[in-house]
N, C-alpha and C positions, 0 to 999 in steps of 0.2 A: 524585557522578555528574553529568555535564553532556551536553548533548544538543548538536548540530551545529544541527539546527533542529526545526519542530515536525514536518515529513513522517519525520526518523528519532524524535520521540518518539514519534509514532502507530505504526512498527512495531515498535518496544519493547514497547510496550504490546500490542499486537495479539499477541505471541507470546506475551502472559501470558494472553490474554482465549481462546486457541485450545480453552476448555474449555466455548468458551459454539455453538461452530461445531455446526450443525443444530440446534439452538434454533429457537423461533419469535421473532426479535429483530430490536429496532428499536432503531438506532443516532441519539442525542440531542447534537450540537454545540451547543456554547453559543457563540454567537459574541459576539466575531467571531473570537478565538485559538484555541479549539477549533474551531470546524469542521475546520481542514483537518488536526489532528490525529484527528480523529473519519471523516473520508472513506478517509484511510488504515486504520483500524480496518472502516470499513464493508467495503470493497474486500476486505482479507484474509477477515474472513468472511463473506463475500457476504450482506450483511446490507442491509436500505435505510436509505439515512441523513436526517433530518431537523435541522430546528433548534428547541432548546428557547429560544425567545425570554425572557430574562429581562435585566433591567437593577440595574447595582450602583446603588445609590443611596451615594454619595461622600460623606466631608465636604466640607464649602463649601472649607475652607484648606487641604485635605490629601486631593482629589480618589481621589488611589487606595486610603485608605484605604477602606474598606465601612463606612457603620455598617447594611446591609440592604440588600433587592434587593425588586423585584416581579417580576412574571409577569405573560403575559398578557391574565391572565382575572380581572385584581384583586387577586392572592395577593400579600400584605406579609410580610415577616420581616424584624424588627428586630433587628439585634444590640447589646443594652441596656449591654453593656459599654463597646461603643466608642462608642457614644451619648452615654454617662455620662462616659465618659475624656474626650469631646473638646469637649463643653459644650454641645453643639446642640440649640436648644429646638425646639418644636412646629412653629412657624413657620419658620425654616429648612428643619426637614426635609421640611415642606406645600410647599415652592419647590421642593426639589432634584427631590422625587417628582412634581410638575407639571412638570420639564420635562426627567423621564429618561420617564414615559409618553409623552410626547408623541414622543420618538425610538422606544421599543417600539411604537408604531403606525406609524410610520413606516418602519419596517424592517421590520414584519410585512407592509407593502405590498409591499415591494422584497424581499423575499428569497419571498415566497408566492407564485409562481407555481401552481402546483397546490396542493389542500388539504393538512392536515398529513397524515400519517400518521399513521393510528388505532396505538394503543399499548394499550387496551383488553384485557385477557387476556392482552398479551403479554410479554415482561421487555424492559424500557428500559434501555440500553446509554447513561447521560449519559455524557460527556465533555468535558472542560474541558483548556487548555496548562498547568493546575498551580491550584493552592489557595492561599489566604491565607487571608485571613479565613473565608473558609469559607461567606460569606452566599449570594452567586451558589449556589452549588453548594446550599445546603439548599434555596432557593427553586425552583432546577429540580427535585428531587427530591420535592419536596413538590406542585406543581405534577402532575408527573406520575404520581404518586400518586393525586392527587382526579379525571387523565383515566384511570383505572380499570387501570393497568398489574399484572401480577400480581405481579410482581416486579422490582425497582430494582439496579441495581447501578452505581455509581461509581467511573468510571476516570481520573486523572490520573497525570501522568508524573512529578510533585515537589506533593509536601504539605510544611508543617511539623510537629514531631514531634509533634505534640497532636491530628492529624489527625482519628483516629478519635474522640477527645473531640468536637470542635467539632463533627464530623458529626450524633452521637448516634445513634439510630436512623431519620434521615432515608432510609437508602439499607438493602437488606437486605445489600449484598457493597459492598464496598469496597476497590478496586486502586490500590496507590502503588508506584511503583516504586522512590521513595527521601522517605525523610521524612529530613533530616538537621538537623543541631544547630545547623549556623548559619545557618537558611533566614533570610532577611529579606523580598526579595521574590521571585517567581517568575522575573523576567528574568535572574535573579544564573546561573543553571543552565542557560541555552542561548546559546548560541556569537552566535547570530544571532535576536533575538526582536523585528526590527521589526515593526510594526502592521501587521496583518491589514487590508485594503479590503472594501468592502462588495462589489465586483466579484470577488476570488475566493472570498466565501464565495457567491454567487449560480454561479460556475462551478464550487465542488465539489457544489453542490446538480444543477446542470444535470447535470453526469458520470455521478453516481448516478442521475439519475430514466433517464440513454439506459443504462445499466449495468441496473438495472431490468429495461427490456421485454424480455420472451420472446416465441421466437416465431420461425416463416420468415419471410422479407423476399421482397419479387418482384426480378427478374434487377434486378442493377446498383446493386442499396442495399449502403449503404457504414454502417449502423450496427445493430450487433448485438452481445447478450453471450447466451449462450446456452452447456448443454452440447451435445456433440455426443458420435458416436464415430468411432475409428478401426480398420477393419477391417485385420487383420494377421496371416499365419500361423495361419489358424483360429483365432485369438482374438480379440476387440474391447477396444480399449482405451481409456477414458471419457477425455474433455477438455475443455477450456473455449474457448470461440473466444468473441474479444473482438472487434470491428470499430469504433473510435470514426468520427463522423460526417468524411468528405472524408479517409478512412485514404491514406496513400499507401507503405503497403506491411503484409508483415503478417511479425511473427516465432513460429517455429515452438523451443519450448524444450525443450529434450531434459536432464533430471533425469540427476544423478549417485545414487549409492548410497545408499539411505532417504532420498531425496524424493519429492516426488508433486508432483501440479500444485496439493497444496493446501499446499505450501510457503510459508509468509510470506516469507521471503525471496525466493521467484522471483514472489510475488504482486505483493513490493513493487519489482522489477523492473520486470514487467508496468506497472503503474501511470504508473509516469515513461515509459516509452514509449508506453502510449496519451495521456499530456499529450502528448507532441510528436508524436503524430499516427500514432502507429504501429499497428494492429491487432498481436493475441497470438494464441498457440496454446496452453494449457499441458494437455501432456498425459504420460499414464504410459507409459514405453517397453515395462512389462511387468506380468502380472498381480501380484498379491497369491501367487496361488503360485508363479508364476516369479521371484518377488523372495525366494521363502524357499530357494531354491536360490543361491547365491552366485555359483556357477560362470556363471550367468547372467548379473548385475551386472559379469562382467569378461567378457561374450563380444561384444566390439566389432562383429563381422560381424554379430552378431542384432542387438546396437541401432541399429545403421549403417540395416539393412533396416526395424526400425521409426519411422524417423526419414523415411526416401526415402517408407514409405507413410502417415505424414500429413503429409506433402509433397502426395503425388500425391491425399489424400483434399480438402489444403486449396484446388487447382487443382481442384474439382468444385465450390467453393462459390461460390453467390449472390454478386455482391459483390469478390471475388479477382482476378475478373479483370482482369490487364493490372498485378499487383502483383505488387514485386520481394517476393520471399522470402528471409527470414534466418535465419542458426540462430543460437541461446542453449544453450552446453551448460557443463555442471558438474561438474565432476569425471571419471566415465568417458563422462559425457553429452556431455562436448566431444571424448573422443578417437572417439564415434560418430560425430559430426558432421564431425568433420574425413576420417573413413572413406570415409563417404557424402559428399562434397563430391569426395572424387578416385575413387568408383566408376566403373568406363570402362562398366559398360553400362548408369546411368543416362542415361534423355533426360533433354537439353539442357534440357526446361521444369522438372526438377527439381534443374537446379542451384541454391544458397544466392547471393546477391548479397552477402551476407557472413554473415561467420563470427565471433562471439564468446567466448571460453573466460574463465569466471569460476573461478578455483579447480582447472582443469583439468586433464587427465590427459592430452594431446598425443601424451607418449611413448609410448603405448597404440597410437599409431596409425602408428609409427613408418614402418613400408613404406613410404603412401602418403603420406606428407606430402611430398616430390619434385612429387608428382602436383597437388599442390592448387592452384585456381585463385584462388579466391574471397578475397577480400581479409579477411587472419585478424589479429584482434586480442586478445591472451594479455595476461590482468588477474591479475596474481597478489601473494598479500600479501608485504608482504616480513617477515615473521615466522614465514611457510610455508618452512621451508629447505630439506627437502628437494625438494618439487611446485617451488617456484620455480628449483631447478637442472635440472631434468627438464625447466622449461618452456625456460630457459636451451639446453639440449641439444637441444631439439624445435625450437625458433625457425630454429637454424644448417640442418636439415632443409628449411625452408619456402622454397619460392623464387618465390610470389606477394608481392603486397604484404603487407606483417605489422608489426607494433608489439608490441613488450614494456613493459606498464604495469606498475610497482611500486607498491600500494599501500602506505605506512608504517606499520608497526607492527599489519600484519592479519594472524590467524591464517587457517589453511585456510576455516573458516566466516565469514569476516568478521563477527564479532561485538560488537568493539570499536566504541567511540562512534565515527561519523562513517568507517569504515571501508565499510562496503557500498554509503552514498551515495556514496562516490565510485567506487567499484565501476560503481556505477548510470549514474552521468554520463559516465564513459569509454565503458560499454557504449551509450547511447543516442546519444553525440554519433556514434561509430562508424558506426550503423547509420545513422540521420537522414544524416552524409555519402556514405552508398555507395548507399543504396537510392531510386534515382530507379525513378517506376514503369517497371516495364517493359512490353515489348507482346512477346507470346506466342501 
C-alpha cells in the first residue's frame, strides 16, 4: 500500500477511525509529519486537533534511527535495543537529549498559541505519518496518559510488522492501515513525503482552532463552522456551513445515494477547498426516512428543489453576502444540481457560478442540460465504464462551458490510492477559477 501524500493518508485513516465520530475526542499530531495527516483526521470527525509535542532522540551517526524520545513534561523512553546495537553511552545520549529539549521548548513556543487542549477524561486520538522504531509514538502515548486521558488510541497509516509488539500496552486501540514485510523506513510508502515546516503545522493548528468556534457572527463576518438547518418541504434538513476567514465564495454540495454531509470523502473535499479559501455547505438533500424510500434517491425534481432551498437558505446568511455560489454534486446529487442550475423559475440570485460533477449521474438530468448555464465540470473515473459513457453522452447535451476529466484507474467511489486527490484538485482548481465574488 503507498499513499500519494500525507493529506490522502489522513483520509484513509479517517475512514477507519469513523467508529470514534461523537465521542468526546481530542485529536494528538506529532509533529511535524503527523500533524497534517492528524488535521485531516480532525476535520473528518469534527474533533479538535492539538499537538502532542515529543522529540525522537536520534543516534549521533545515524540520526533517524530512534534510540528514544521525550516529552514535554520530562517523560524519557529509552529504547535499550537500539541503544545497545548502536554503542551510545551516557554521555552521548546526555548531548543528543540537551539539544532535542532545547528544540521541544522551542517549538512549544511557536506552535502554542492558545493552551493545549485538555485530554483529561477524554480519548486521545495520537497520530503520527507512520512508525519505526516505535519510540516517538510510545512517548506520546505515555505522555498522554500521565495528562489523565481515559482512553489512548494510535493511528498511523504504515507501521512495520511488529507493530503491535513494539507498542505494547502503550495505547489501548491501535490502527495501521498496512504493516507490511518490507517496511524499512516510513518514506519508502508515500509518493511524496517531503519535510513538513514548522509554518504548516502552525497553519493546520490555526484551521482547526477557526474550525472550532461556534457560534452567530455579526453582519459581514466571513469565519465560521457551525451546524445550521435547511428548511424544505416541511422538513428541515441538518448541515454544516464552513466560512474560512476572507472566503471568497461558498460551495453548496448536494450528496449522491447513501451519503450525508458526514461523508469523509466529501469532508475531505470540503477541506481542500476551504485551504484555497472557499466556504462549504455540506448538507443532507433528504431525511433518514426519505432516504429509506429509494424512489426518492432518484427523484431529481425533489433534490433539484432541495438544493435551490439551501441555496436560497445560504443567501440569508451572515457573511454570504456578495458570494459566488457553487454546486458539488455526486452521483444523483449532480444530476440535481445540474436540474436546478437550468430551473427557469429559479431567481437569478440562486443561480450556481459553477457546477462540479464527481462521480456523477448527468444523464439523470437529461431534458435540461441544453438549458445549463453555469460553467460544468464532469470528473469521472476512468475505471467507471459505464457513469463514464453516460457522462460521455450528457457532455455532447451541455452547450455552456464544460470539461470532461478522466481520472485513471478510479472506480465509481474513487477509492484507489491517489485517486479522489485528484478528484479533489480538478474540483477545487474549477471552482477557485469561476467563482469571482459576486455582487447580488
Amino acid at each position: 500500500m503507498h499513499f500519494r501524500n500525507r493529506l490522502e493518508a489522513g483520509r484513509r485513516l479517517s475512514e477507519r477511525l469513523e467508529h470514534l465520530r461523537g465521542q468526546d475526542v481530542v485529536v494528538l499530531g506529532l509533529p511535524r509529519g503527523g500533524v497534517p495527516v492528524a488535521a485531516v483526521i480532525a476535520d473528518a470527525l469534527d474533533a479538535p486537533l492539538d499537538v502532542c509535542l515529543v522529540r525522537k532522540l536520534g543516534v549521533p551517526h545515524q540520526p533517524e534511527l530512534g534510540m528514544g524520545a521525550i516529552a514535554e513534561d520530562g517523560l524519557r523512553v529509552i529504547n535499550q535495543e537500539v541503544l545497545r546495537g548502536s554503542g551510545v553511552g551516557e554521555a552521548d545520549l546526555a548531548r543528543v537529549e540537551e539539544r532535542e529539549r532545547h528544540v521541544l521548548l522551542e517549538r512549544a513556543a511557536r506552535y502554542r498559541e492558545t493552551p493545549p487542549v485538555p485530554v483529561a477524561g477524554r480519548t486521545a486520538l495520537v497520530v503520527d505519518d507512520g512508525v519505526a522504531t516505535g519510540s516517538t509514538a510510545r512517548a506520546a502515548c505515555r505522555i498522554t496518559r500521565a495528562r489523565g486521558a481515559a482512553r489512548i488510541v494510535l493511528a498511523v497509516p504504515v507501521a512495520p510488522r511488529e507493530f503491535a509488539r513494539r507498542l505494547g500496552g502503550d495505547a489501548d486501540e491501535l490502527v495501521c492501515l498496512d504493516t507490511p514485510w518490507d517496511f524499512a523506513a516510513v518514506g519508502q510508502f508515500y509518493a511524496d513525503f517531503s519535510q513538513v515546516g514548522d509554518d504548516e503545522v502552525t497553519a493546520c493548528l490555526r484551521r482547526a482552532a477557526s474550525r472550532g468556534r461556534h457560534g452567530h457572527l455579526p453582519a459581514g463576518a466571513r469565519s465560521a463552522d457551525r451546524e445550521v438547518t435547511v428548511p424544505a418541504d416541511g422538513v428541515t434538513l441538518g448541515g454544516r456551513l464552513t466560512l474560512p476567514d476572507a472566503a471568497t465564495g461558498v460551495v453548496a454540495f448536494a450528496h449522491g445515494s447513501g451519503s450525508s454531509r458526514h461523508s469523509p470523502r466529501n469532508r475531505f473535499v470540503a477541506g481542500a477547498l476551504h485551504r484555497a479559501g472557499l466556504g462549504t455547505l455540506l448538507f443532507d438533500l433528504l431525511t433518514d426516512e426519505e432516504e429509506a424510500d429509494r424512489g426518492n434517491v432518484f427523484d431529481i425534481a425533489l433534490l433539484a428543489g432541495r438544493l435551490l432551498a439551501a441555496t436560497r437558505r445560504l443567501r440569508e446568511e451572515p457573511g454570504v453576502e456578495g458570494l459566488a455560489i457553487g454546486w458539488f454534486g455526486a452521483s444523483t446529487g449532480a444530476a440535481a444540481a445540474l436540474w436546478a442550475a437550468a430551473d427557469p423559475a429559479a431567481d437569478a440570485s440562486l443561480r450556481p457560478a459553477a457546477v462540479v460533477s464527481r462521480g456523477g449521474r448527468p444523464d439523470l438530468a437529461g431534458p435540461r442540460l441544453p438549458a445549463v448555464t453555469a460553467p460544468t465540470l464532469l470528473v469521472v473515473g476512468g475505471a467507471d465504464h459505464l457513469v463514464l459513457d453516460l457522462n460521455r453522452d450528457a457532455q455532447t447535451r451541455l452547450r455552456c462551458e464544460n470539461r470532461l476529466e478522466v481520472v485513471p484507474g478510479a472506480t465509481h467511489l474513487f477509492e484507489e490510492p491517489g485517486t479522489l486527490e485528484r478528484a479533489t484538485e480538478l474540483a477545487r482548481d474549477w471552482f477557485t477559477d469561476h467563482m469571482a465574488p459576486a455582487h447580488v
